[in-house]
ZAKOLDREN-321283 format. One record per residue (C-alpha): residue in three letters; x, y negated, z. Coordinates in nm, 3 decimals, padded with zeros to 5 digits. Example, Ala and Ser with C-alpha at 12.3 -4.5 7.8 and 13.67 -1.06 7.14 Angstrom:
// residues 2
r	u	v	w
ALA	01.230	00.450	00.780
SER	01.367	00.106	00.714
// end
This chain:
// residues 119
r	u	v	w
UNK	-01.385	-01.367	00.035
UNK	-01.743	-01.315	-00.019
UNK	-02.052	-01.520	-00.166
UNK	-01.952	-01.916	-00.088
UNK	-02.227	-02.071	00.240
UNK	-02.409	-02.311	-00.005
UNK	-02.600	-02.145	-00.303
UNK	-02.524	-02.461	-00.564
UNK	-02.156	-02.422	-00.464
UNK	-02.204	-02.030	-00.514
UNK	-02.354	-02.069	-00.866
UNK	-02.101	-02.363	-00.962
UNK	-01.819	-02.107	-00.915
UNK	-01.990	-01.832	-01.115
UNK	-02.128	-02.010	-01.386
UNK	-01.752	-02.224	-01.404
UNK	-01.588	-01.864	-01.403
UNK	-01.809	-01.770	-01.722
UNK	-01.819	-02.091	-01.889
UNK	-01.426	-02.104	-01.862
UNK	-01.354	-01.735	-01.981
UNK	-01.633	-01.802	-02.255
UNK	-01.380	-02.111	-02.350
UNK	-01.596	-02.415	-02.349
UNK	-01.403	-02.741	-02.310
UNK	-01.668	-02.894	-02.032
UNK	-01.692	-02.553	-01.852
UNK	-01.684	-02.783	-01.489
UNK	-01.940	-03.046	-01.585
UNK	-02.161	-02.780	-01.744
UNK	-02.138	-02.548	-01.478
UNK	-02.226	-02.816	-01.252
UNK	-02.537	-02.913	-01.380
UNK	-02.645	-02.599	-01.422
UNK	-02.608	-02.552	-00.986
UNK	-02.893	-02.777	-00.985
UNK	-02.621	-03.087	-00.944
UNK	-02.696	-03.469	-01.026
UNK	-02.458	-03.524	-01.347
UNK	-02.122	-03.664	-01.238
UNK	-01.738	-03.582	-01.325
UNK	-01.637	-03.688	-01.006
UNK	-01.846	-03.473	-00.801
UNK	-01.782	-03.164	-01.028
UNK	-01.389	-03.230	-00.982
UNK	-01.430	-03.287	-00.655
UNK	-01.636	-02.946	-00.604
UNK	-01.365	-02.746	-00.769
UNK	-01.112	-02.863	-00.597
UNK	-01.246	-02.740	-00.257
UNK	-01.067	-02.466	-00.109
UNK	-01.302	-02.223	-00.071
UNK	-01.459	-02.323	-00.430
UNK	-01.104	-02.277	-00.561
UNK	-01.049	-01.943	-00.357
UNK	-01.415	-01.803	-00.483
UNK	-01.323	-01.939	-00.914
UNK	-00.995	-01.752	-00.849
UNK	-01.109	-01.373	-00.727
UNK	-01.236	-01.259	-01.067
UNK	-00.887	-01.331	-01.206
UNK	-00.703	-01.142	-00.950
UNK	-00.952	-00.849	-01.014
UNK	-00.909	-00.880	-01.381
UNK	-00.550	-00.882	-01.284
UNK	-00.499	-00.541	-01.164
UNK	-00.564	-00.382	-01.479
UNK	-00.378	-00.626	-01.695
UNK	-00.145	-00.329	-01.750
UNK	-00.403	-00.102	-01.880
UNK	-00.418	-00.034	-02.261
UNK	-00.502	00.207	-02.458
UNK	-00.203	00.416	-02.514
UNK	-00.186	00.430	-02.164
UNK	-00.520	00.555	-02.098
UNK	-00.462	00.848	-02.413
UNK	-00.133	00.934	-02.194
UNK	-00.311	00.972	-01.876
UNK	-00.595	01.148	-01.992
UNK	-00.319	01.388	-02.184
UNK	-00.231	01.464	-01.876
UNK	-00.496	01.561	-01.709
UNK	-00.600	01.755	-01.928
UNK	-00.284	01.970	-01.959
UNK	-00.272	01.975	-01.573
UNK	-00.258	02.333	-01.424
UNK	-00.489	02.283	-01.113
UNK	-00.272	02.621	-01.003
UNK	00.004	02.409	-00.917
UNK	-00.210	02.200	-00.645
UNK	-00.358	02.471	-00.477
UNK	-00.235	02.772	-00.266
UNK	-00.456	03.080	-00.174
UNK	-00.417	03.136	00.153
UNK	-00.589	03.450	00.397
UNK	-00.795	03.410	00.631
UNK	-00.962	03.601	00.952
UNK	-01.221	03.796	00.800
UNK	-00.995	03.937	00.519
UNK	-01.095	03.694	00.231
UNK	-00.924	03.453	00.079
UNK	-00.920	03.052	00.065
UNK	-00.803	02.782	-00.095
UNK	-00.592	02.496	00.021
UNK	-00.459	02.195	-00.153
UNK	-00.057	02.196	-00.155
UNK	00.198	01.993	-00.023
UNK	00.249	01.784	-00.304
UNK	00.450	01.486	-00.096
UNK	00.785	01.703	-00.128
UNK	00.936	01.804	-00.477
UNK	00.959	02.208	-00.504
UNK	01.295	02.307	-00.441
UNK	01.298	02.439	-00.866
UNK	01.313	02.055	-00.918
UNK	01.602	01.963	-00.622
UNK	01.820	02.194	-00.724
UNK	02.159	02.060	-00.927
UNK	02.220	02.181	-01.233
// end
């Protein structure tokens, strides 16, 4: 979506974001005062519930969201892997013109046929 048109609007949503995740009960009014805005609880519910206000507080959620699965077995597992990874089985030497050699990623988007074949 992008930074909201109006600056005050632009730092309501931020500082709401950070009050909110911090867990303070008057995140909204807070966060509105602190956008430069005339104290009222009307205005600051009214502000957040704007569509694009709403929209903007939302995207840092739906970021956080896409590593929600992420932990730290995980992360062990995957670097495991990588590490134990055989770059040889990626890459193909391959002959070229001049009578050297080059490298060339493999096909990797079909199985071998080792791992197709029935047992």
């Amino acid at each position: 979506m992008g930074a909201l048109r109006d600056w005050r609007h632009e730092k309501f949503a931020a500082d709401y974001v950070e009050r909110g995740l911090k867990g303070e009960r008057t995140a909204r009014d807070s966060a509105f005062a602190a956008a430069g805005c005339a104290a009222s609880k009307a205005n600051a519910g009214r502000l957040k519930n704007r569509p694009e206000v709403k929209a903007r507080v939302q995207e840092p959620f739906d970021r956080a969201a896409e590593f929600a699965d992420v932990n730290r077995p995980r992360i062990v597992v995957e670097l495991d892997r990588v590490g134990r990874g055989d770059v040889a089985n990626f890459v193909e030497s391959v002959p070229t013109a001049s009578g050297g050699f080059e490298l060339r990623l493999k096909d990797i988007t079909k199985p071998p046929p080792a791992a197709t074949r029935r047992r």
